[in-house]
C-alpha positions in Angstrom: -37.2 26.5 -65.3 -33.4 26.1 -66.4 -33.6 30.0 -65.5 -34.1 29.4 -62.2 -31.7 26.3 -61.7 -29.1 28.8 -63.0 -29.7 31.6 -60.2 -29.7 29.3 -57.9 -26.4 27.7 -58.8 -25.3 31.2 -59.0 -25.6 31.7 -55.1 -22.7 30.5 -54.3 -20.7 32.8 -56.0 -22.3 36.4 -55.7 -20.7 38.5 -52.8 -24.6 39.9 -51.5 -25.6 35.9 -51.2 -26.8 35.0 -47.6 -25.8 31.8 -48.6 -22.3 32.6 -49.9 -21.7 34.0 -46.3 -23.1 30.7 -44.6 -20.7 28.9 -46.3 -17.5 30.7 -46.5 -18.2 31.3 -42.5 -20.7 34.1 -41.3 -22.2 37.2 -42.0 -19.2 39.0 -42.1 -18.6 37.6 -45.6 -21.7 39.1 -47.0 -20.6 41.5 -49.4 -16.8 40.9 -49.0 -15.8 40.1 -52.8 -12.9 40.3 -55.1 -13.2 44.4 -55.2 -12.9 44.8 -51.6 -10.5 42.5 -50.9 -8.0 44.2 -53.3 -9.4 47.9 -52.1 -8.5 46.3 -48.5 -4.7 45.2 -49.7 -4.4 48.6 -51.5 -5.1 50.4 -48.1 -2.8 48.2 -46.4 -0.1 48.7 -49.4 0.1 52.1 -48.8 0.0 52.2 -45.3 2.8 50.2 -45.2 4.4 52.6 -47.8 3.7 55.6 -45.3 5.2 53.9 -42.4 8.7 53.0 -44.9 8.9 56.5 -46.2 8.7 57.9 -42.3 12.0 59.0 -40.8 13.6 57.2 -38.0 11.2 54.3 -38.0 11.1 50.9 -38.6 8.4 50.0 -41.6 6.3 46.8 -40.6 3.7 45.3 -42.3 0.5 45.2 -40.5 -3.1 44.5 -41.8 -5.3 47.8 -41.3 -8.3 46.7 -42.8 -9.9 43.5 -40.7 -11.0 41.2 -43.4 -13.3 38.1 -42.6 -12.0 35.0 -41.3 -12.1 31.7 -42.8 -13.9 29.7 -40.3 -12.5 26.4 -40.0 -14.0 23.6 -40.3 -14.5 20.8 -37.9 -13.7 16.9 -39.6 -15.6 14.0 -37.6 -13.4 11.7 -36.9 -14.7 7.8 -37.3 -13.4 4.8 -35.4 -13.3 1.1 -37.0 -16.5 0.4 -34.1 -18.3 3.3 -36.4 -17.6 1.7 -39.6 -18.4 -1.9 -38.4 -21.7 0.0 -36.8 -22.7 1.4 -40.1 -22.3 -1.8 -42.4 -23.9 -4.3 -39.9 -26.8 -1.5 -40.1 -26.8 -1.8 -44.1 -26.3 -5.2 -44.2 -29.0 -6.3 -41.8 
């Protein structure tokens, strides 16, 4: 049984996790791990090398692989009516 607690808690952190994905903000997370995320600054590294090494041009760093966004989220906001709400509810 502690077998199973321990693949479960380890969900959260493996790159193929459904879950991992849901939580980090979508599908476009599944799979995106430490390796590709330093394959994807290597690739922009030397892209940006290219780009300095070229003649008569100006070298600016820009992103060439897309990499998954954080999604951001949303914080519920409570008034002192909410509270009040909530503890007259507990209270009663």
């Amino acid at each position: 049984m502690d077998l199973v607690l321990l693949l479960i808690e380890r969900l959260r952190y493996e790159p193929r996790s459904l879950f991992r994905a849901s939580l980090l903000g979508g599908d476009d997370w599944f799979g995106w791990g430490l390796p590709e995320s330093l394959m994807a600054s290597l690739v922009d590294g030397q892209g940006f090398q290219t780009q300095a090494t070229a003649v008569n041009k100006k070298a600016r760093f820009k992103a060439l692989v897309d990499r998954p966004e954080v999604a951001k989220k949303s914080r519920v906001v409570s008034t002192r009516d909410d509270v009040g709400a909530a503890l007259r509810g507990l209270l009663s």
